[in-house]
TORMIMI-383361 format. One line per field, with one value per atom (N, C-alpha, C, O, CB): residue in three letters; x, z, y. Coordinates in steps of 0.02 Angstrom, whole numbers, plus 50000, padded with zeros to 5 digits. Glycine has a CB too. Layout:
rest c(ALA,...)
X c(X,...)
Z c(Z,...)
Y c(Y,...)
! end
This chain:
rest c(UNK,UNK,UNK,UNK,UNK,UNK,UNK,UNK,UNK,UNK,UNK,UNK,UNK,UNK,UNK,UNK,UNK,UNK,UNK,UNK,UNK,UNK,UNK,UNK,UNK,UNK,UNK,UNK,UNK,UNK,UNK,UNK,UNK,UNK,UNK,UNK,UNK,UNK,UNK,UNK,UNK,UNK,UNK,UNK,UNK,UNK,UNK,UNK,UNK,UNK,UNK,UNK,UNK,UNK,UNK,UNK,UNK,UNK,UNK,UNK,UNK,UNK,UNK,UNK,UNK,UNK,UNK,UNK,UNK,UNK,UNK,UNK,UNK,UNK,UNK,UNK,UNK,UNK,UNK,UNK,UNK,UNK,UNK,UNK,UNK,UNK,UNK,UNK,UNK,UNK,UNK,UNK,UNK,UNK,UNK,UNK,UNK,UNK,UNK,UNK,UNK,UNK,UNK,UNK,UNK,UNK,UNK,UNK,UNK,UNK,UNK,UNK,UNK,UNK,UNK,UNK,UNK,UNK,UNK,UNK,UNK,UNK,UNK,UNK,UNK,UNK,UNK,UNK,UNK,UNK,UNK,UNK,UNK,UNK,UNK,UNK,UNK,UNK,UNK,UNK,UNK,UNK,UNK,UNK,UNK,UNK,UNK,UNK,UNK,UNK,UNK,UNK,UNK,UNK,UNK,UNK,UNK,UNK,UNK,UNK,UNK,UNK,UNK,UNK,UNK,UNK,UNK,UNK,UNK,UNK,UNK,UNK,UNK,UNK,UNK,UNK,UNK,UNK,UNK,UNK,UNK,UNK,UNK,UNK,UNK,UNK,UNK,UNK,UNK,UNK,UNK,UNK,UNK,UNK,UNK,UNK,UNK,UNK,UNK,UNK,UNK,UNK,UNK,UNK,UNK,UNK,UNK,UNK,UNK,UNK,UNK,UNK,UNK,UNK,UNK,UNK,UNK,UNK,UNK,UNK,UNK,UNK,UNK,UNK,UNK,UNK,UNK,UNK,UNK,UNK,UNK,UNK,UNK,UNK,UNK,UNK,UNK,UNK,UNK,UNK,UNK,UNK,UNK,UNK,UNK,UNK,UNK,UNK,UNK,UNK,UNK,UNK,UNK,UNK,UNK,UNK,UNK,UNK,UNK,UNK,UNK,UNK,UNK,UNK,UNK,UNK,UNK,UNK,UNK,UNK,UNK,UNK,UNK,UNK,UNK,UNK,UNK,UNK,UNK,UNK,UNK,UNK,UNK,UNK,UNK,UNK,UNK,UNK,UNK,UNK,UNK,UNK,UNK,UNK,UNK,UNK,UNK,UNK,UNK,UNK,UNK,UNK,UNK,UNK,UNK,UNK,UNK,UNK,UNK,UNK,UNK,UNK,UNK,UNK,UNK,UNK,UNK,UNK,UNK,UNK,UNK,UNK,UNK,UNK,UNK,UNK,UNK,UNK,UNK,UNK,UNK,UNK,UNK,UNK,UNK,UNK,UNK,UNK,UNK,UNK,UNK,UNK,UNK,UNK,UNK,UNK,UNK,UNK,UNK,UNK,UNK,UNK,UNK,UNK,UNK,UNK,UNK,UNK,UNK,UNK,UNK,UNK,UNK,UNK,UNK,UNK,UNK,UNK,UNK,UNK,UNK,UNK,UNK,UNK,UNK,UNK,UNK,UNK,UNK,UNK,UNK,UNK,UNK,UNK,UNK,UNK,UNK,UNK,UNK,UNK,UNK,UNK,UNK,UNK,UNK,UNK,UNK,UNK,UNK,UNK,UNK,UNK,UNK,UNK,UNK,UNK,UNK,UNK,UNK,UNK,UNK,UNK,UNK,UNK,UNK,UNK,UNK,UNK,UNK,UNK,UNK,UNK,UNK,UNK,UNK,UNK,UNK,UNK,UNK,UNK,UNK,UNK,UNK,UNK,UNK,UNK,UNK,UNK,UNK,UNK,UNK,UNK,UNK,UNK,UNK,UNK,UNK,UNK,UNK,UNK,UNK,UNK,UNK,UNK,UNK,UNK,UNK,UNK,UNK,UNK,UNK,UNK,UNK,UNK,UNK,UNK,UNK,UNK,UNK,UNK,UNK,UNK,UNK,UNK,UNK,UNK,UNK,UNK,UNK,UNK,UNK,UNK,UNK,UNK,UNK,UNK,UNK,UNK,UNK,UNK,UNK,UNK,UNK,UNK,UNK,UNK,UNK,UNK,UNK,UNK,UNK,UNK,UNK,UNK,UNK,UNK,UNK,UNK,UNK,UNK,UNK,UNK,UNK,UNK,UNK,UNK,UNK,UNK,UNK,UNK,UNK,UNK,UNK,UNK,UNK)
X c(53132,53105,53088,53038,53154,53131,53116,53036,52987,53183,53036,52968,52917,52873,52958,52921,52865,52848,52789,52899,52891,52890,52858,52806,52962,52885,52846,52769,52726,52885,52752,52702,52662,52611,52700,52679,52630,52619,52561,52673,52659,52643,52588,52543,52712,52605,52566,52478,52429,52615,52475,52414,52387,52326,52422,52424,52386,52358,52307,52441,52416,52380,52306,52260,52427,52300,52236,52187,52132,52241,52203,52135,52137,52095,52123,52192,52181,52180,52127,52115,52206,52222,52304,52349,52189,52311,52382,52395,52359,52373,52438,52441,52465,52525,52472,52451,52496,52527,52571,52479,52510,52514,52544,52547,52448,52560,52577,52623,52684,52602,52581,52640,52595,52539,52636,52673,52662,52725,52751,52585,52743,52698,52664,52699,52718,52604,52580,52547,52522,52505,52560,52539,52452,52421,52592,52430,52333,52328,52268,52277,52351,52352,52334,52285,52421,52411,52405,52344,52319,52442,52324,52280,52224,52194,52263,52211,52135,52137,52083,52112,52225,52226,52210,52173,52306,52228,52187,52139,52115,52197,52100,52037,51982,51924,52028,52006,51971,51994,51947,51969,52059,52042,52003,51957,52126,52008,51974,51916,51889,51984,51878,51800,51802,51751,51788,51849,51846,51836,51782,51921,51886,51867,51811,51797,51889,51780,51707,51669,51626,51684,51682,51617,51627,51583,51609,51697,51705,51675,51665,51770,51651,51589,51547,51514,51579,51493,51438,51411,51356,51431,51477,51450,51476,51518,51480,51449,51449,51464,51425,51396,51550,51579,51593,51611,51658,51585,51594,51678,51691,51545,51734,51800,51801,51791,51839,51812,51811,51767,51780,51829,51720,51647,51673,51727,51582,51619,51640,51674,51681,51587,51699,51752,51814,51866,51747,51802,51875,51890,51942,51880,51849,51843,51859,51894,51787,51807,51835,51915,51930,51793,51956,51999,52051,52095,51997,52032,52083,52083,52133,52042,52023,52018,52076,52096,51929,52087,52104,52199,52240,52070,52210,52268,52323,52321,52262,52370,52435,52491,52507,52455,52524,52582,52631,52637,52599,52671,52694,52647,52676,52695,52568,52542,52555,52557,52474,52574,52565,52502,52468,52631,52506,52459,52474,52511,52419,52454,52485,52414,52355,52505,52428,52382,52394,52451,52375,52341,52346,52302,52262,52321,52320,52279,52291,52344,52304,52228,52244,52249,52229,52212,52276,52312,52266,52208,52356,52278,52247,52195,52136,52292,52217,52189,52105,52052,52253,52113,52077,52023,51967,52102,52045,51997,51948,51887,52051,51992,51970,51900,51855,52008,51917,51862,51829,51818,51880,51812,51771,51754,51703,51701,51837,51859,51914,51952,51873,51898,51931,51948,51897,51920,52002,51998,52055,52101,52027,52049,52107,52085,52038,52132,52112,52091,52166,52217,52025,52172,52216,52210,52160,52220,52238,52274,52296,52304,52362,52303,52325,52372,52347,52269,52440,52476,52522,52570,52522,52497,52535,52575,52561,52509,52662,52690,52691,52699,52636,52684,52665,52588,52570,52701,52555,52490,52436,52455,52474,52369,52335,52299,52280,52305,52270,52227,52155,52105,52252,52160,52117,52116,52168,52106,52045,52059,51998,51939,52070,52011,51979,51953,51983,52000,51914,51904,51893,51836,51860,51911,51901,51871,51833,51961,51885,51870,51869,51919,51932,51788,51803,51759,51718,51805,51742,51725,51667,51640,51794)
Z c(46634,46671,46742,46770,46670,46773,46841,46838,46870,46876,46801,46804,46796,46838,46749,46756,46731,46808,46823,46652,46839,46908,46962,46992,46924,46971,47002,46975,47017,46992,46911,46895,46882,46852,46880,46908,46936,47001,47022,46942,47029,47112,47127,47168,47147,47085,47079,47050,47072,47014,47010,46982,47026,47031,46916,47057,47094,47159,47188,47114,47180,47229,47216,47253,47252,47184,47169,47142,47135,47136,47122,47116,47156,47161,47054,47192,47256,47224,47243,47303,47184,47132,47112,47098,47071,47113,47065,47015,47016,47020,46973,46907,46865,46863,46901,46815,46789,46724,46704,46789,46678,46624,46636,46694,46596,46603,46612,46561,46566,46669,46512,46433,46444,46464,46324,46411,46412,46453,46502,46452,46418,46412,46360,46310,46427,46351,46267,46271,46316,46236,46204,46182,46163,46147,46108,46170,46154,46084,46072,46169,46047,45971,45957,45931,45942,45993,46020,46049,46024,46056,46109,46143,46104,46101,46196,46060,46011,45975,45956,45970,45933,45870,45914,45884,45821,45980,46006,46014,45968,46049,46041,46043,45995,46007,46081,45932,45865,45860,45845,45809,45859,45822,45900,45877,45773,45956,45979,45975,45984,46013,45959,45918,45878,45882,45879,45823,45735,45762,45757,45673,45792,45831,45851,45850,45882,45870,45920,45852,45826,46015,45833,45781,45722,45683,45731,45725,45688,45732,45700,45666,45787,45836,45828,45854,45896,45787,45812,45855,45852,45835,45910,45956,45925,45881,46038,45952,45939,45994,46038,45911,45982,46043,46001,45942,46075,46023,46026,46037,46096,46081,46002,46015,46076,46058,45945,46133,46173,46218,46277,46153,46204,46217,46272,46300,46251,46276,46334,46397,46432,46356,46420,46465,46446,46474,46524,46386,46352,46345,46367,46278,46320,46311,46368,46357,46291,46445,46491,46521,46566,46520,46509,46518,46499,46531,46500,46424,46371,46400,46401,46273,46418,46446,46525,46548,46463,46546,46613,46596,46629,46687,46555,46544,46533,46479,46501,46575,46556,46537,46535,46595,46524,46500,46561,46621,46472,46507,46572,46570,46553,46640,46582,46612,46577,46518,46625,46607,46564,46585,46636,46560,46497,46499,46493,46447,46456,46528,46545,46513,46526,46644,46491,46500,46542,46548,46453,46585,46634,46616,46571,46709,46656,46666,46738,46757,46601,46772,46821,46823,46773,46860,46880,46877,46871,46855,46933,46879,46861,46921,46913,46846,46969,47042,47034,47044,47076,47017,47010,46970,46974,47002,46925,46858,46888,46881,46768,46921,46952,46981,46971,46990,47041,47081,47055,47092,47145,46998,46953,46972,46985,46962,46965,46978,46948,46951,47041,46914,46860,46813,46805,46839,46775,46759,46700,46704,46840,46651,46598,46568,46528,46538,46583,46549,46539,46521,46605,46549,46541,46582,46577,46482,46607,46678,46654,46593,46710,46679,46682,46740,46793,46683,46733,46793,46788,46751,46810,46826,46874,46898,46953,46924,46873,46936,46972,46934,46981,47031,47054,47070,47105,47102,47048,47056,46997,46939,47072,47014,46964,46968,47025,46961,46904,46896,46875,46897,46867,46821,46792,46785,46781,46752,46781,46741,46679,46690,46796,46632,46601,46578,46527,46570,46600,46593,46519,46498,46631,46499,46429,46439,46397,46386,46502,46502,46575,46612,46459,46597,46672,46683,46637,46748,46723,46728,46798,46816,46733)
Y c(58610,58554,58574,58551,58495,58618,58631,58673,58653,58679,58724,58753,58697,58689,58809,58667,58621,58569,58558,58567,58550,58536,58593,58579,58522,58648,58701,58710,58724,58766,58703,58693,58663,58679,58704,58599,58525,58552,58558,58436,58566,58589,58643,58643,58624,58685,58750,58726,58755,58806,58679,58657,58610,58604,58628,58579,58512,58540,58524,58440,58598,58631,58669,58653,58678,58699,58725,58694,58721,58767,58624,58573,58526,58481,58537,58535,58486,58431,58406,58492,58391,58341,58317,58357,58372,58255,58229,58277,58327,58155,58274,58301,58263,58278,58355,58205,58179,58198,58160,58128,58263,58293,58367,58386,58289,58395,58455,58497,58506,58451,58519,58547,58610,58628,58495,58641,58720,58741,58713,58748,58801,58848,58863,58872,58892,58868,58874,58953,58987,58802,58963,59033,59029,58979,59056,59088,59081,59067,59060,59162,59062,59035,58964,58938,59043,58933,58877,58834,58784,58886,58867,58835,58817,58764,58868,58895,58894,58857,58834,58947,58822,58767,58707,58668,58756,58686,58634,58640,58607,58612,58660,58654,58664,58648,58681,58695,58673,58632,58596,58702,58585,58531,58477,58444,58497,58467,58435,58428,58374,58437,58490,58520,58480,58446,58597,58454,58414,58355,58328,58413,58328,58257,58226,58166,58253,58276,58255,58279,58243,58309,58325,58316,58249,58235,58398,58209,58153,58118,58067,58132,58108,58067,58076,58031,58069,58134,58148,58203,58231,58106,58218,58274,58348,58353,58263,58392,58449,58500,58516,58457,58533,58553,58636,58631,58496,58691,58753,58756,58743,58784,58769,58778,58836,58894,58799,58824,58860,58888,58879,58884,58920,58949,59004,59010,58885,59039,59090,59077,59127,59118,59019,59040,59027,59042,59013,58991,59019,59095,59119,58995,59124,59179,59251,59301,59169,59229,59245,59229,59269,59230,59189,59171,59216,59245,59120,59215,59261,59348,59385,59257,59364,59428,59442,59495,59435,59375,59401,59404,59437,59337,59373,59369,59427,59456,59334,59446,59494,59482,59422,59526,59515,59511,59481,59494,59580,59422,59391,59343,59291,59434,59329,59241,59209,59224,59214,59128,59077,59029,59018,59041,58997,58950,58881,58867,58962,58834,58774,58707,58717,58778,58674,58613,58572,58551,58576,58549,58485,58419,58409,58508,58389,58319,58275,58250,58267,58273,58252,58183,58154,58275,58140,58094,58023,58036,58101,57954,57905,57903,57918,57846,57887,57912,57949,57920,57980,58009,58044,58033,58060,58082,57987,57983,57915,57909,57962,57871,57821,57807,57767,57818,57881,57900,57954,58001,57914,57954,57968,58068,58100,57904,58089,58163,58194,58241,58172,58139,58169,58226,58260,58149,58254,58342,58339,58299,58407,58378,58418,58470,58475,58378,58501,58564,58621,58592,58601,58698,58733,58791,58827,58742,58799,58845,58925,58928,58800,58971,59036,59056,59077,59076,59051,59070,59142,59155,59008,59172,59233,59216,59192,59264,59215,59225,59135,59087,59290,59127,59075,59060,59013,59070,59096,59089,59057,59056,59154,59030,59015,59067,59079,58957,59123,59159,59151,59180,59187,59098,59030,58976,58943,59025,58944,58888,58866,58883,58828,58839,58825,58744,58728,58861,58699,58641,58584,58593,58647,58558,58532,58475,58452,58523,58442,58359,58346,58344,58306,58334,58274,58232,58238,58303,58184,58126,58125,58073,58083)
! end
């Protein structure tokens, strides 16, 4: 629980945003079974989403041994004033290395 706290801090700082979400650490397996199935979803709408696409892809390249990957969602606030954000993070250490966006407003 304490990391997951350091890592609202660590995320909100670098989007300059609330955080109201925050799971993970997730493994790249993981991330890819979400986002195919969020791909299935939207194509149960009609739209047509690429699981990932190349900056998923770039993402996966930057990654070492040791980063984690986090999902966020920024806070109500944010979404409000129409700045809204969720997507999944790459952290070094205390640092963000990436990010990757899924959803903003």
């Amino acid at each position: 629980m304490e990391r997951r706290e350091e890592v609202r801090a660590i995320i909100s700082s670098y989007l300059h945003a609330g955080i109201d979400v925050v799971r993970g650490p997730l493994t790249v397996k993981e991330v890819q079974k979400e986002l195919t199935q969020d791909a299935e979803r939207a194509s149960s709408r009609g739209l047509r989403i690429i699981p990932g696409g190349p900056e998923w892809k770039e993402l996966k390249a930057k990654l070492e041994r040791g980063d984690q990957l986090y999902f966020y969602k920024t806070d109500r606030q944010s979404w409000g004033e129409l700045r809204g954000r969720e997507g999944y993070v790459a952290i070094r250490g205390n640092e963000v290395i990436d990010d990757f966006l899924t959803l903003m407003n």
